[in-house]
C-alpha positions in Angstrom: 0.0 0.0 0.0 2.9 2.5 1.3 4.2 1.6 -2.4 1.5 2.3 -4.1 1.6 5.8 -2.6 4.8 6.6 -2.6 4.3 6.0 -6.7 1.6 8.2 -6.9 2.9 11.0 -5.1 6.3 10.7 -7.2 3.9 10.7 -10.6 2.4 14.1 -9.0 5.6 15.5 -8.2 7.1 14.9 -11.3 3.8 16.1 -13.5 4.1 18.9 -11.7 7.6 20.0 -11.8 7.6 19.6 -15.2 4.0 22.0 -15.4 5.6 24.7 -13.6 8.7 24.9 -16.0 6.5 24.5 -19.3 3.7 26.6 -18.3 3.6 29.7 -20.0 1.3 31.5 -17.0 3.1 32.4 -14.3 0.5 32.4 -12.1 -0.5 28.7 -13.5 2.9 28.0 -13.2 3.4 28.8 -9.1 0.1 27.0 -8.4 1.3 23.7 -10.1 4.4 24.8 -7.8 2.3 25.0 -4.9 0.8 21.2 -5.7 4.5 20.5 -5.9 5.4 21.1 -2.5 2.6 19.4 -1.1 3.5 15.9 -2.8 6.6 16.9 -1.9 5.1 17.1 2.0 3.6 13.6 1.4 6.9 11.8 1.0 8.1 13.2 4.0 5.2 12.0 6.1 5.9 7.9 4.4 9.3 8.8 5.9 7.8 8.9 9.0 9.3 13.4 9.2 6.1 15.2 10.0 8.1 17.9 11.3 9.7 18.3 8.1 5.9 17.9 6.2 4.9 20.5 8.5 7.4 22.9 7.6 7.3 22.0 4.3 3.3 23.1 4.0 4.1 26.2 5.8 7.0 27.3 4.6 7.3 26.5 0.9 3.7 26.4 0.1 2.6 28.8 2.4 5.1 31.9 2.7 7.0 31.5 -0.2 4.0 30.8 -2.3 2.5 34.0 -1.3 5.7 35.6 -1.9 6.6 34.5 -5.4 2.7 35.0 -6.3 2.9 38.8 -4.7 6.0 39.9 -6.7 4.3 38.1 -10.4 1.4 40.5 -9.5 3.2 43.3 -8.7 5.6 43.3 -11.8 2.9 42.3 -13.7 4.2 40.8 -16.4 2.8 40.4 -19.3 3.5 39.0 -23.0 3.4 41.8 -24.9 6.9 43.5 -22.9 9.1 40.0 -23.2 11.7 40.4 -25.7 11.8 37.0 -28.2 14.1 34.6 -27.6 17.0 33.8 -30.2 17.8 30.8 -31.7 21.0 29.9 -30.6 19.9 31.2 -26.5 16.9 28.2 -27.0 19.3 26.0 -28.2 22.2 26.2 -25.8 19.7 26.0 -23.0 18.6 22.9 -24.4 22.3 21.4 -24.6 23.2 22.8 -21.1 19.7 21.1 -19.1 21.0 17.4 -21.1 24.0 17.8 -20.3 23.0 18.7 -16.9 21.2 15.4 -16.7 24.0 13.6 -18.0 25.5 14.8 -14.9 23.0 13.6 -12.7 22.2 10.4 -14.0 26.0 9.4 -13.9 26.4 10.6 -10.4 23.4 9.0 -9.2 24.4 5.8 -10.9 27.8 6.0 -9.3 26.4 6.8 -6.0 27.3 4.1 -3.1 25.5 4.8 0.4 28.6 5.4 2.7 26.1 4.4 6.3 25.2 0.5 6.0 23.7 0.7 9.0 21.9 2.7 11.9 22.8 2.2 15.6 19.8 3.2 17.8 20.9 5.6 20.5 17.5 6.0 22.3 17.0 9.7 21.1 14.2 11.5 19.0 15.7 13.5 16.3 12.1 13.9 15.4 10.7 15.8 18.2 10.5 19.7 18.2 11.9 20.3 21.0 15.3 18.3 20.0 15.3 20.5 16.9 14.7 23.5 18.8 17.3 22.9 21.4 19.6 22.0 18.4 18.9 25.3 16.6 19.0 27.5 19.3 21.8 26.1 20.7 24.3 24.8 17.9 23.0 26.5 15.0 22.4 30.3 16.5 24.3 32.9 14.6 23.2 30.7 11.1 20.1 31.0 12.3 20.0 34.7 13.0 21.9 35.8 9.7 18.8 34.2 7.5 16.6 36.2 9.8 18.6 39.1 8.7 18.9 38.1 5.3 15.3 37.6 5.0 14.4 40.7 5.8 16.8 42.4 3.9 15.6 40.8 1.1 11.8 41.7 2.2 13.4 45.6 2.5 14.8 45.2 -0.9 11.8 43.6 -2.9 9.6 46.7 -1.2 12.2 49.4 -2.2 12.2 47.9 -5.8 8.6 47.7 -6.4 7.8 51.0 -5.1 6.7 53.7 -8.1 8.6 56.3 -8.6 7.1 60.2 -8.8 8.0 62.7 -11.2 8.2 65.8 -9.7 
């Protein structure tokens, strides 16, 4: 049954990656994006990580979502202001994604798992408050410099999309 699933959810995550690079909406485009992330949420949960689904849903699909959706409305893009593509740009894009999977499919078939096996040590790695200890306690300056670089970024993306008057 968990196979079955897990099959299904990879057919949706893969129909839908592949929707939000061919779609030519953008909107379209960060909804199939959205669907995405949510499969994506589902094989975290047969791995037994619902922190991680969790996060997942409310990160990715939520914020960022809402982000990426809010900045394609604000620049309004439309078709009549994209420049055409040439030729040889279409072309070399083409060559670069193969031999970008050329890449990956070698190094994936090369691939050797380096841990054989797990050794339980009694703890929870799971549990939110492990994480949180973990983050908080290990992982703090890391932690506070994407705070800071989020905002920045917010600050930025405000200062950018704000109309300029002619005085």
């Amino acid at each position: 049954m968990i196979t079955i699933i897990f099959y299904i959810l990879a057919a949706i995550t893969l129909g839908t990656g592949i929707l939000t690079v061919l779609s030519k909406n953008p909107i379209h485009s960060a909804v199939y994006m959205v669907i995405c992330f949510f499969s994506i949420s589902g094989h975290f949960l047969l791995l037994n990580a619902l922190f991680l689904a969790v996060v997942n849903i409310v990160v990715y699909a939520g914020a960022i979502m809402v982000l990426i959706l809010f900045t394609l409305m604000l620049m309004n893009l439309s078709e009549q202001n994209e420049p055409k593509k040439k030729v040889i740009s279409r072309i070399a894009a083409t060559a670069s994604a193969c031999l970008m999977g050329i890449v990956l499919l070698a190094a994936l078939i090369k691939s050797t798992p380096i841990i054989e096996g797990y050794q339980a040590e009694g703890l929870d790695y799971q549990s939110v408050n492990v994480i949180g200890q973990v983050l908080l306690d290990e992982y703090l300056v890391p932690f506070e410099f994407a705070a800071i670089l989020l905002i920045t970024a917010m600050i930025g993306a405000v200062l950018i999309s704000k109309k300029e008057t002619k005085a």
